[in-house]
C-alpha positions in Angstrom: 0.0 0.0 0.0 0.6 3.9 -0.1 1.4 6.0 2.7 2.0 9.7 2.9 5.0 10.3 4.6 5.2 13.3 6.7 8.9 14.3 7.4 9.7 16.4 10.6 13.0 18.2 10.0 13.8 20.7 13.4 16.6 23.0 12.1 19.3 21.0 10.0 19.8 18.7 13.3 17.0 16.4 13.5 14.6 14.8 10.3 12.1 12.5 11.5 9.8 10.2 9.5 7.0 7.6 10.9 5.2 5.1 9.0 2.8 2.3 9.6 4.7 -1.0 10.2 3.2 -2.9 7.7 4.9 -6.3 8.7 3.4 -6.6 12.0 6.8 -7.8 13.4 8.9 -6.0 16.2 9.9 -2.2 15.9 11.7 -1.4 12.9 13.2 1.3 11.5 16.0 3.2 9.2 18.7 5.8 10.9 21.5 7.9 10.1 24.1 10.0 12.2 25.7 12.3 10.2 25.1 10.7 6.9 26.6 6.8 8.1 23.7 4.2 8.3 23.5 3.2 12.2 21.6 -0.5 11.3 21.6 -0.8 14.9 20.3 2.4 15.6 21.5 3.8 19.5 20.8 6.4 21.5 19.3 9.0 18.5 16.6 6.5 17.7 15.6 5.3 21.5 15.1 9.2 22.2 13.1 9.5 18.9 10.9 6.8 20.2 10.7 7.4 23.2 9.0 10.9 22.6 6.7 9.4 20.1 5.8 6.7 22.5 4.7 8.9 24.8 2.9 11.3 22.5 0.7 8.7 21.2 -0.1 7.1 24.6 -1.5 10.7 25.8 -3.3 10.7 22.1 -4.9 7.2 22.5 -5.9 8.3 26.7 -7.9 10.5 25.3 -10.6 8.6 23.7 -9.8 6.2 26.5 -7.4 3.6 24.8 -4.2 2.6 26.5 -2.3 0.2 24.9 1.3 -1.3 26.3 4.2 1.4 24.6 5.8 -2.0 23.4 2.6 -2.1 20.9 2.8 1.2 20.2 6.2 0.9 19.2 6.0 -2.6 17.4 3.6 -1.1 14.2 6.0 2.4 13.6 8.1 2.0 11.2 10.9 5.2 12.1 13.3 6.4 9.8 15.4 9.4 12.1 18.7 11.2 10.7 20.5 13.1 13.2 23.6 15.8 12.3 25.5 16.5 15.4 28.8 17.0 16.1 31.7 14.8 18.0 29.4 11.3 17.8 30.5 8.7 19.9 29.7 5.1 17.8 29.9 2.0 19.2 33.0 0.5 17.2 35.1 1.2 14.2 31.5 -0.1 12.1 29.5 2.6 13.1 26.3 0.3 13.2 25.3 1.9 16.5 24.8 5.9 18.0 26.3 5.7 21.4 26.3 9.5 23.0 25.3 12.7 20.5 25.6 15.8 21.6 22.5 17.9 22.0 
């Protein structure tokens, strides 16, 4: 199917997508730190959704829905990019943010 993607870019720092995920499967998602793929994602994504997690449990309390955050998280698909200076990956791979600076 077709989604319309609505990209959140604050300054040139942060550009956040979220999608539907389609597979039904645990969280997924795409990230970058500084233009290198992070496959493994780290600390940029967890903050990403964490604030979405949240966000969408206060939506869904609303009209009196409260599902478990691991739910929420588990049908996003998140794509984040994050520019920041000094990154600290977790090995010569680069496959994982470990500390950003904010």
């Amino acid at each position: 199917s077709t989604h319309i993607v609505p990209v959140v870019c604050t300054d040139k720092t942060w550009c956040v997508a979220v999608l539907p995920n389609d597979t039904r499967d645990d969280f997924q998602h795409m990230s970058f730190c500084n233009g290198i793929a992070t496959t493994d994602g780290g600390t940029h994504v967890s903050h990403v959704m964490r604030t979405l997690t949240k966000l969408f449990s206060e939506a869904l309390a609303k009209v009196k829905l409260k599902p478990a955050a691991k739910l929420i998280k588990d049908n996003i698909f998140l794509i984040v990019t994050l520019r920041t200076s000094k990154p600290l990956f977790d090995s010569q791979c680069k496959t994982k943010l470990k500390k950003y600076s904010k």
